[in-house]
ROBARO-337888 format. One record per residue (C-alpha): residue number from 1; x, y negated, z; residue in three letters. Coordinates in pm, whole numbers, plus 50000, padded with zeros to 5 digits. Layout:
ROBARO-337888
 pos  east north    up code
 NUM     X     Y     Z  ALA
...
end
This chain:
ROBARO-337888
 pos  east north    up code
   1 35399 11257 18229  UNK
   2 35582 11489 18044  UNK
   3 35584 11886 18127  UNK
   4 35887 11984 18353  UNK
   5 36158 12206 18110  UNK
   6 36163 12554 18068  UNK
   7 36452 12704 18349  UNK
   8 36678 12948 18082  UNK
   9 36737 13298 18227  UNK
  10 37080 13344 18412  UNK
  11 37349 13516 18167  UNK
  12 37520 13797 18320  UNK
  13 37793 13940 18204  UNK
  14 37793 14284 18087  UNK
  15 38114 14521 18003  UNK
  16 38119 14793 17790  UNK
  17 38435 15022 17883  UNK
  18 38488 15336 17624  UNK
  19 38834 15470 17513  UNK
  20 39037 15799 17480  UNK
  21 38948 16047 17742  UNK
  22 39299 15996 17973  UNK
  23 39334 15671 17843  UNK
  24 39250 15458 18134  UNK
  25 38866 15437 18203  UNK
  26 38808 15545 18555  UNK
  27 39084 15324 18694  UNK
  28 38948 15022 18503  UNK
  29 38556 15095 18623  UNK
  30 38719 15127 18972  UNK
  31 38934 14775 18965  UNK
  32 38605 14593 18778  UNK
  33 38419 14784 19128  UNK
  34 38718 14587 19346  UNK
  35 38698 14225 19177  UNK
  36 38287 14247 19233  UNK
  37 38125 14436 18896  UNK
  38 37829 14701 18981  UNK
  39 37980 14925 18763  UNK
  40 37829 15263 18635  UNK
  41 37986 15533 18478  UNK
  42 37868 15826 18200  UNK
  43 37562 15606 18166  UNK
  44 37311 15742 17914  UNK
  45 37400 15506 17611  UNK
  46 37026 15505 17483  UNK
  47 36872 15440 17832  UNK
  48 37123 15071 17859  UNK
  49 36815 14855 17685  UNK
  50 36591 14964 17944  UNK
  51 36875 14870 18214  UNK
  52 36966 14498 18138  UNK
  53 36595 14457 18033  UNK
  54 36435 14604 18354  UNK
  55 36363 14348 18700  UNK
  56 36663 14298 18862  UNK
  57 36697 14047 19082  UNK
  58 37090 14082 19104  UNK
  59 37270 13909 18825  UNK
  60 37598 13980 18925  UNK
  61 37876 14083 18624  UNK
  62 37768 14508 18512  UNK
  63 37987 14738 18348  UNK
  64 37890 15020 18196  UNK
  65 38155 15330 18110  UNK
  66 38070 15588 17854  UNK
  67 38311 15822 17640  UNK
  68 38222 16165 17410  UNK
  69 38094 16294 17702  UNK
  70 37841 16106 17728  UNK
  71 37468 16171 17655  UNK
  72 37349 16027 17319  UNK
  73 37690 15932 17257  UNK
  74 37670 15834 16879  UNK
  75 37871 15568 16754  UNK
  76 37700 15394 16494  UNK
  77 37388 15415 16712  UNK
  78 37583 15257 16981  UNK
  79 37697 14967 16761  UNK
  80 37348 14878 16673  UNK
  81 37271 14871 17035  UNK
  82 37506 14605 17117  UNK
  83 37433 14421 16812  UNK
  84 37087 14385 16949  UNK
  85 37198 14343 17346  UNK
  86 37460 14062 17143  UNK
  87 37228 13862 17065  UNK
  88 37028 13812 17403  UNK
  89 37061 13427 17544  UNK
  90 37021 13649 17875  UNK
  91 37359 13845 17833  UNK
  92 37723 13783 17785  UNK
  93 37842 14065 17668  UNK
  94 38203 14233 17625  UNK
  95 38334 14532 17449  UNK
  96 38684 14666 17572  UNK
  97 38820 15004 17415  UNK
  98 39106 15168 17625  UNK
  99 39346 15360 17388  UNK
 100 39667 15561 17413  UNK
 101 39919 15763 17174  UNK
 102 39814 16118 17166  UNK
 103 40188 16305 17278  UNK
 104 40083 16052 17596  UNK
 105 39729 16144 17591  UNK
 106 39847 16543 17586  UNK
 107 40135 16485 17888  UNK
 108 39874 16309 18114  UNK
 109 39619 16611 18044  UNK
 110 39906 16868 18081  UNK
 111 40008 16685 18368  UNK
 112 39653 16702 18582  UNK
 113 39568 17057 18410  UNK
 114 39231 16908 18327  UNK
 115 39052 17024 18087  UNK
 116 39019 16778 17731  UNK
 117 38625 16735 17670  UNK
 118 38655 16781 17306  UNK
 119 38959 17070 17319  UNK
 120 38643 17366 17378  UNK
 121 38891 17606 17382  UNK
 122 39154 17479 17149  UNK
 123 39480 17298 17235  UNK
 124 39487 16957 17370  UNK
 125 39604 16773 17063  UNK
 126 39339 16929 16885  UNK
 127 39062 16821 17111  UNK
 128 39268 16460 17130  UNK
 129 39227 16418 16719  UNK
 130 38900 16526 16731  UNK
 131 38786 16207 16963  UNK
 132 39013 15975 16828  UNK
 133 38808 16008 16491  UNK
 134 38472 16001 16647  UNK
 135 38584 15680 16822  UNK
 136 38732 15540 16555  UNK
 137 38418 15322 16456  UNK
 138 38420 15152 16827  UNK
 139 38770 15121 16831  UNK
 140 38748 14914 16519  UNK
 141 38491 14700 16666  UNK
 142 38564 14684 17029  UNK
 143 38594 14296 17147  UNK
 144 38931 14406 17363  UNK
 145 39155 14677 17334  UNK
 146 39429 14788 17558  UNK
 147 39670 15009 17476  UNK
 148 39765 15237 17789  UNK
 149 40036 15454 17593  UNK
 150 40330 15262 17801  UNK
 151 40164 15124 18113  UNK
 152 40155 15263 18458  UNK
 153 39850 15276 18653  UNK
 154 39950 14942 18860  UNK
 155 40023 14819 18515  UNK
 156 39638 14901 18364  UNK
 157 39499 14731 18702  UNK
 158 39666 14420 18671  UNK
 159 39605 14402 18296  UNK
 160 39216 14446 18370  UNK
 161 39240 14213 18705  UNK
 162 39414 13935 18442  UNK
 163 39116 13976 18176  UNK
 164 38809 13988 18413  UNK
 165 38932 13875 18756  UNK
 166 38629 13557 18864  UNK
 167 38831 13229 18687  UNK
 168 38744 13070 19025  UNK
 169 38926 13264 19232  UNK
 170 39222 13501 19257  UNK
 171 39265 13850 19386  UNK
 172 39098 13781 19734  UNK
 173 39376 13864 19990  UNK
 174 39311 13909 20358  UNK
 175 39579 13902 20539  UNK
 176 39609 13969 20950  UNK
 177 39906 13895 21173  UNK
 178 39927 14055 21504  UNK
 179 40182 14093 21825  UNK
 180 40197 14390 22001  UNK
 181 40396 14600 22236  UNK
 182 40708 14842 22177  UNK
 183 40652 14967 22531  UNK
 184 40290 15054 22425  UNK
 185 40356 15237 22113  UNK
 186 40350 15063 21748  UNK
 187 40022 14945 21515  UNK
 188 39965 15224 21333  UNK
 189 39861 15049 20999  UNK
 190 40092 14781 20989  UNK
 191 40239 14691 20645  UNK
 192 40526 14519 20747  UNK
 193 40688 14531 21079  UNK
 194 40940 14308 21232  UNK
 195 41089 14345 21586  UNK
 196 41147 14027 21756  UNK
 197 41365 14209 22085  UNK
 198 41700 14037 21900  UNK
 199 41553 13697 22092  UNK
 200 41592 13610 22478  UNK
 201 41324 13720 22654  UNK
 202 41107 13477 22873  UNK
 203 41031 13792 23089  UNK
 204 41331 13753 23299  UNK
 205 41305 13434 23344  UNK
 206 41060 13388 23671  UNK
 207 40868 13092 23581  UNK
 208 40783 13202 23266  UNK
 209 40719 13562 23305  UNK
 210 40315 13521 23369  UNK
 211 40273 13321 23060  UNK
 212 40243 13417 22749  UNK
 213 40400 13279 22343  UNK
 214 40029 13080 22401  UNK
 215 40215 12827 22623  UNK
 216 40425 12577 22572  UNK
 217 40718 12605 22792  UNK
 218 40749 12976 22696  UNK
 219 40801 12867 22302  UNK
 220 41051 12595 22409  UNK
 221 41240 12893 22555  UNK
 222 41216 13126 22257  UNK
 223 41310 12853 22007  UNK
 224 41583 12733 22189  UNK
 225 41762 13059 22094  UNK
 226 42010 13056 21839  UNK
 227 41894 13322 21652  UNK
 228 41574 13214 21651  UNK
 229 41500 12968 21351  UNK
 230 41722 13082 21093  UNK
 231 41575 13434 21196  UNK
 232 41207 13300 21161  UNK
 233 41306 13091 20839  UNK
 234 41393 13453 20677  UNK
 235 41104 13622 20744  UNK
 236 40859 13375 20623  UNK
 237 41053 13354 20322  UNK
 238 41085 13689 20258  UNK
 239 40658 13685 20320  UNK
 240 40636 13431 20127  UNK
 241 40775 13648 19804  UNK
 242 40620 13922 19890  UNK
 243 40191 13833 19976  UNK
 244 40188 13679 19670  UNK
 245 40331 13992 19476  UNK
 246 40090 14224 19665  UNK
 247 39752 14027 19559  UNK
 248 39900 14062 19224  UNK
 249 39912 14470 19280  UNK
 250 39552 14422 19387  UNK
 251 39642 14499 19735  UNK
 252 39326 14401 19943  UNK
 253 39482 14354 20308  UNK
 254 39810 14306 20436  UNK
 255 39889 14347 20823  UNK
 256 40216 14229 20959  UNK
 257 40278 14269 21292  UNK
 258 40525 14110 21536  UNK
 259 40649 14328 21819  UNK
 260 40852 14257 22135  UNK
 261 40912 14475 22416  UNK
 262 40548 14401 22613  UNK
 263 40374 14194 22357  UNK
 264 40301 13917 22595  UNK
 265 40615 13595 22470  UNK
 266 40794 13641 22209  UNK
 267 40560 13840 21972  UNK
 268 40298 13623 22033  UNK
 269 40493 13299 21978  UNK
 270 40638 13470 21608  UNK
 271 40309 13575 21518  UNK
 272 40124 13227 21577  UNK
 273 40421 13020 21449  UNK
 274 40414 13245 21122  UNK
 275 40053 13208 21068  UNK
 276 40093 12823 21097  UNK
 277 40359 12856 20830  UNK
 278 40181 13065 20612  UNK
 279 39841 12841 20653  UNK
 280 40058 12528 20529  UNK
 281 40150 12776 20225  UNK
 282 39772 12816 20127  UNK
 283 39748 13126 20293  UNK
 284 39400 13199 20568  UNK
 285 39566 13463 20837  UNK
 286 39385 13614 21097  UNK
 287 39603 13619 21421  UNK
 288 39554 13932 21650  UNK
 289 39708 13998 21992  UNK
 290 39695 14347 22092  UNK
 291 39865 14363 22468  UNK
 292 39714 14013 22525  UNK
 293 39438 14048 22852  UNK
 294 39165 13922 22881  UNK
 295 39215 13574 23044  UNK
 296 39474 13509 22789  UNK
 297 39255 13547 22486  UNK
 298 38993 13341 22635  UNK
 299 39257 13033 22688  UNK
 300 39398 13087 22331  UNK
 301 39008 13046 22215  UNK
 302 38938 12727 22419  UNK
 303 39296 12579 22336  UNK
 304 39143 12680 21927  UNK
 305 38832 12464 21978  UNK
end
């Protein structure tokens, strides 16, 4: 009977971010922190062996930022290092660089009066030269290099969300659709509001004024105005453009709200017709009703089951 195989260790994929002080590093450590890395920053260079070789149980994607400021920070000795972490059946490893023109470099420190690490007194340009040439080395052998001299800082996050995003899923969107009340003051986080008062309302009309955009007969009502579907076929359009284009920004949640004047019909009737639409699109809202009571909700969760 032969002897069960050896289980290989998990690979997990380690980053190396280093660049141009100003040239991008913090934002990308903080969008690799968004799509899931542990990331660490300023980490001792020599002490990174001892890291990826220590008992960790987690094996989750790690990236590790360093710059000139950073202790040990020598770049041949750094090479060597990843030469060795390279060639570990353990580790995937990735080396991006982050650089920008130097007038940029010296607008963006003039800009946020911060001090240059290497300037020590002397003028920004001077201190910029001065790390460009003791970078040079990793700049030459970085894996990836991005050059932030023209981007924007939504521009560097979807540039890093493009290279390092999971390939099995995309920028994780949650996305919440609620009704609510004029009368009772608007959501105060809301991304996008629309105000559905332009329809009839089933208030005044007495058989239909206890009920709520839950029940049938009041969405016969709403959608029998005339304003109604070319109104609703609009704003789901215009939602359809736009959720797509705010995952792409890297916006995590996106609240829309539906309001009427008590939040009871014709809120509630927009806001679950719109998630249905949106669920057909590929899209997993959360439906909220704020100035729903009690007995309401709990009818709305049995009708659910």
């Amino acid at each position: 009977m032969s002897e069960p195989a050896a289980s290989l260790p998990a690979t997990r994929p380690l980053l190396l971010v280093t660049g141009l002080a100003g040239a991008g590093k913090s934002t990308t450590l903080a969008v690799l922190e968004d799509l899931g890395w542990e990331t660490i920053d300023n980490f001792p260079v020599r002490m990174l062996k001892r890291l990826v070789s220590g008992p960790d149980d987690a094996r989750g994607p790690l990236a590790i930022g360093f710059d000139s400021r950073t202790r040990g920070f020598v770049p041949a000795d750094i090479i060597a290092l990843v030469k060795d972490l390279a060639a570990r059946p353990d580790i995937a490893l990735s080396f991006l660089f982050l650089d920008c023109a130097g007038g940029e470099l010296e607008r963006r420190f003039n800009e946020t009066r911060r001090r240059h690490p290497m300037a020590d007194g002397r003028p920004v340009m001077e201190g910029i030269a001065a790390e460009r040439e003791l970078l040079e080395p990793l700049r030459r052998w970085a894996e990836v290099m991005i050059d932030t001299t023209a981007m924007t800082s939504n521009d560097l996050q979807g540039k890093i969300r493009e290279l390092f995003a999971p390939a099995t899923s995309g920028t994780p969107l949650t996305l919440t659709l609620s009704s609510f009340g004029f009368a009772r003051g608007m959501p105060p986080l809301a991304d996008l509001v629309f105000d559905m008062r332009f329809l009839d309302n089933p208030h005044w009309v007495p058989h239909l004024r206890h009920q709520t955009g839950q029940d049938a007969a009041v969405g016969e009502h709403i959608t029998r105005d005339p304003a109604f579907a070319d109104a609703f076929a609009r704003i789901r359009d215009l939602l359809l453009l736009l959720l797509p284009r705010y995952a792409a920004q890297g916006k995590p949640y996106v609240h829309v709200a539906f309001g009427c004047t008590g939040g009871r019909h014709r809120s509630v009737f927009a806001a679950e017709q719109m998630a249905q639409a949106l669920r057909s699109a590929g899209f997993s809202p959360t439906v909220r009703h704020r100035n729903l009571g009690s007995r309401a909700a709990d009818a709305i969760e049995r009708d659910r089951r």
